[in-house]
C-alpha positions as CSV (number, residue, x, y, z in Angstrom):
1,X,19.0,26.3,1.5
2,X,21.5,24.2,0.2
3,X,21.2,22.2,-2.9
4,X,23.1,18.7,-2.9
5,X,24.2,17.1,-5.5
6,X,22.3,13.8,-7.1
7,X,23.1,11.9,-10.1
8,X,21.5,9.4,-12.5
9,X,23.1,6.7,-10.9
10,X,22.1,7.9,-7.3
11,X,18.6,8.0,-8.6
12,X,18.3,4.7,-10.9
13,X,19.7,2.6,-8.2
14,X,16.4,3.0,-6.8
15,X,14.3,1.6,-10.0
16,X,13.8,-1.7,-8.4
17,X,12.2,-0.8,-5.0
18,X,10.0,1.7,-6.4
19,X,8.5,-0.4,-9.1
20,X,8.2,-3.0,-6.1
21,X,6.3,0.0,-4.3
22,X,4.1,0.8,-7.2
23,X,3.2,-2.2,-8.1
24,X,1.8,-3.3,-4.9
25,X,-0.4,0.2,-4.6
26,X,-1.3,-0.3,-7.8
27,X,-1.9,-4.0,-8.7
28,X,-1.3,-3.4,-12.8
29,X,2.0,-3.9,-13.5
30,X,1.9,-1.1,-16.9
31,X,0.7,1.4,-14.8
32,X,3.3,0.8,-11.8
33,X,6.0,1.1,-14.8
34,X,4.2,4.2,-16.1
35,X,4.1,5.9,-12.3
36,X,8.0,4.7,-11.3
37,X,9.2,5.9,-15.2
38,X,7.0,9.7,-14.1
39,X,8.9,9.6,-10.8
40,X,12.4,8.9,-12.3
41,X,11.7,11.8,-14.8
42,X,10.3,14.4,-12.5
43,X,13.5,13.4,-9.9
44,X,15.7,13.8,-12.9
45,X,14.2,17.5,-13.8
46,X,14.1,18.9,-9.8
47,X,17.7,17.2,-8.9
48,X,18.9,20.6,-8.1
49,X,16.5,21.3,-5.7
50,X,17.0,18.2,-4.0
51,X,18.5,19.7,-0.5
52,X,19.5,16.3,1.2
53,X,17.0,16.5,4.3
54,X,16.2,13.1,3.5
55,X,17.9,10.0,1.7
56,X,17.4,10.1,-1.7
57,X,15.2,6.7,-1.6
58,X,12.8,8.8,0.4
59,X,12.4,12.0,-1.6
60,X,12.1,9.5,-4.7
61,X,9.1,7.5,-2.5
62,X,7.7,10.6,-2.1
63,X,7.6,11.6,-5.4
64,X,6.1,7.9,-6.4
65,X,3.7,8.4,-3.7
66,X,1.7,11.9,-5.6
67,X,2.4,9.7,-9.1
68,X,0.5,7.2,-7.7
69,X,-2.4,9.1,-6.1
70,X,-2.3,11.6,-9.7
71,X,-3.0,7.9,-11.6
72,X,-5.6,6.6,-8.9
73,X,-6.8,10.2,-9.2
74,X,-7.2,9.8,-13.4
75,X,-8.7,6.3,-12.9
76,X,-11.5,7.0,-10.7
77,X,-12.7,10.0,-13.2
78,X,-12.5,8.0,-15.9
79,X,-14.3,4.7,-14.9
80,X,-15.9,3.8,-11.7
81,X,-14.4,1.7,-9.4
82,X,-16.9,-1.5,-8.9
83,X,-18.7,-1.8,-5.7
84,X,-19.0,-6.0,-5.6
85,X,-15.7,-6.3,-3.5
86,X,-17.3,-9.5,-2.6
87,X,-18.3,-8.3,0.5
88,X,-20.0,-11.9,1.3
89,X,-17.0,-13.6,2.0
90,X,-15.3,-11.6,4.0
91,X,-18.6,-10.5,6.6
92,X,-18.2,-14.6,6.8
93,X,-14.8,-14.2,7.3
94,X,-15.0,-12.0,10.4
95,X,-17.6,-14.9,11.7
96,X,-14.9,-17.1,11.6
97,X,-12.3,-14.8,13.4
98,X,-14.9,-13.7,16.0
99,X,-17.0,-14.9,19.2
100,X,-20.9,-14.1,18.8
101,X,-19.3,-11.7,21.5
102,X,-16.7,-10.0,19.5
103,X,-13.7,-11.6,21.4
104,X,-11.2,-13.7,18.9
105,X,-11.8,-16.9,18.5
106,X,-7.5,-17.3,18.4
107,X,-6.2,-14.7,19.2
108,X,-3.1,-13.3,17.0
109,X,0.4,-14.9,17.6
110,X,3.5,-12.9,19.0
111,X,4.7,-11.6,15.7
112,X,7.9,-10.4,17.6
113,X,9.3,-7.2,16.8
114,X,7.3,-5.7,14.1
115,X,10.9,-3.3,12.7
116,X,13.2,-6.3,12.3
117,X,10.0,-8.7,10.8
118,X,9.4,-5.6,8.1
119,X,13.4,-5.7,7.6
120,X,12.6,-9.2,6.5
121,X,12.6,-9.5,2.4
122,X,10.9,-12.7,2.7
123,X,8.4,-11.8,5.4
124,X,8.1,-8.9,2.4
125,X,7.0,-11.2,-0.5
126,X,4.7,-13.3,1.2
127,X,2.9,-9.6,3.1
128,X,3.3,-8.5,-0.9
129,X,1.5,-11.9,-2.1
130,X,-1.3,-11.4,0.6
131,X,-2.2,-7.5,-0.5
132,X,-2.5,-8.7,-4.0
133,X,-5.6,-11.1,-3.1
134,X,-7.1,-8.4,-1.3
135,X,-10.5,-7.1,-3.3
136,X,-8.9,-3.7,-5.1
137,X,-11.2,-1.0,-3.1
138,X,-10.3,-2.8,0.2
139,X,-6.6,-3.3,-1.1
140,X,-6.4,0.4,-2.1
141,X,-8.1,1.9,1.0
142,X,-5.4,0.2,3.3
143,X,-2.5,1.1,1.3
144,X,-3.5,4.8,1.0
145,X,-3.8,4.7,4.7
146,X,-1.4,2.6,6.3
147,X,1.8,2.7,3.5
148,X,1.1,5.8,1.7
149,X,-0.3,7.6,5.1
150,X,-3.1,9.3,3.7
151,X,-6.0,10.8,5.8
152,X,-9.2,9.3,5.9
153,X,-10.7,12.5,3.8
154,X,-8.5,11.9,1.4
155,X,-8.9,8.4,1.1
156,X,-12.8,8.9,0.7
157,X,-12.4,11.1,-1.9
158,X,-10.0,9.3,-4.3
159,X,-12.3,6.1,-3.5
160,X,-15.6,7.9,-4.2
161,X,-16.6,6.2,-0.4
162,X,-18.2,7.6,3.1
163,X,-15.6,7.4,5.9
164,X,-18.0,4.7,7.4
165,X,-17.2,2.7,4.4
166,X,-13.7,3.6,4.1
167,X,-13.4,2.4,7.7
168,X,-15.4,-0.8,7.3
169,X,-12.7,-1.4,4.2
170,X,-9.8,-0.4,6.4
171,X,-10.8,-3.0,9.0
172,X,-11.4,-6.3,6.4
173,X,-8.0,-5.6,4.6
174,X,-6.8,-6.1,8.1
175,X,-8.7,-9.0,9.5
176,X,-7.7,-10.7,5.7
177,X,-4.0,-9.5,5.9
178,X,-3.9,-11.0,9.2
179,X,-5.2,-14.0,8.7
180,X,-3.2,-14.8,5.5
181,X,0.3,-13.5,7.2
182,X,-1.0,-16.4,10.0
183,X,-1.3,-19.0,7.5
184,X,1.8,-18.1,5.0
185,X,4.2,-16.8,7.7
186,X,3.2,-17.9,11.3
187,X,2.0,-20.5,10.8
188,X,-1.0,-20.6,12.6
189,X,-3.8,-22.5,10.4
């Protein structure tokens, strides 16, 4: 295996995306510090093993990505998360979006092509805007799954949930992402 060579400057160029990354997971803007300062240390001390089979943006995400389930990991032991994701308004929610017979009531826009809207640093802030008024379980659940691409297991056991639950809070952080990217990006009302 070869080693390949990374500096500082190679890995603090980085600072700025990963505290973007963190802070989204983990909606406290001290603790996405704390995680992206851990990463930036721990890339610093295993530089030469880097081997280059990735970029170095990725092996830093990576790291970020077992910081950020180590704090989520810390959390949960030491306080509950609360259960009251107010689960009211968004059971009335999916009345809204649905038929009595489960068919949309509108059904989503073209959204184009999903890699070049993603590439998209505006389309970016306003996805960003609509995470962070997600409840946090729900918030957390579809992060871990969808951005972080943890296994459902996994997910239940960091959230303290069943996987029916886990998949009930993967499917309203969807139906809510969705319809907030209509309002603030499609604009579909």
């Amino acid at each position: 295996m070869s080693v390949i060579a990374v500096d500082i400057a190679q890995i603090e160029q980085h600072r700025t995306y990963l505290l973007r990354y963190a802070s989204l997971q983990l909606r406290d803007a001290g603790a996405a510090e704390d995680a992206v300062q851990d990463t930036l240390m721990a890339a610093l001390e295993g530089a030469d093993r880097f081997a280059g089979k990735s970029s170095v943006k990725t092996w830093l995400t990576g790291i970020l990505k077992h910081k950020i389930i180590d704090h989520v990991r810390c959390q949960s032991r030491e306080q509950p998360l609360l259960s009251g994701d107010s689960e009211g308004s968004e059971s009335d929610m999916a009345d809204v979006l649905f038929l009595a017979d489960g068919h949309w009531r509108h059904p989503p826009s073209n959204w184009g092509d999903p890699d070049k809207v993603l590439e998209n640093k505006a389309f970016m802030a306003v996805f960003e805007a609509c995470a962070k008024i997600l409840p946090e379980k729900t918030a957390r659940a579809f992060m871990m799954r969808e951005v972080m691409e943890c296994d459902t297991g996994e997910i239940c056991k960091e959230l303290n949930v069943t996987t029916t639950n886990c998949w009930v809070l993967l499917h309203r952080a969807r139906l809510s992402l969705r319809e907030c990217l209509e309002a603030r990006w499609f604009g579909k009302p």
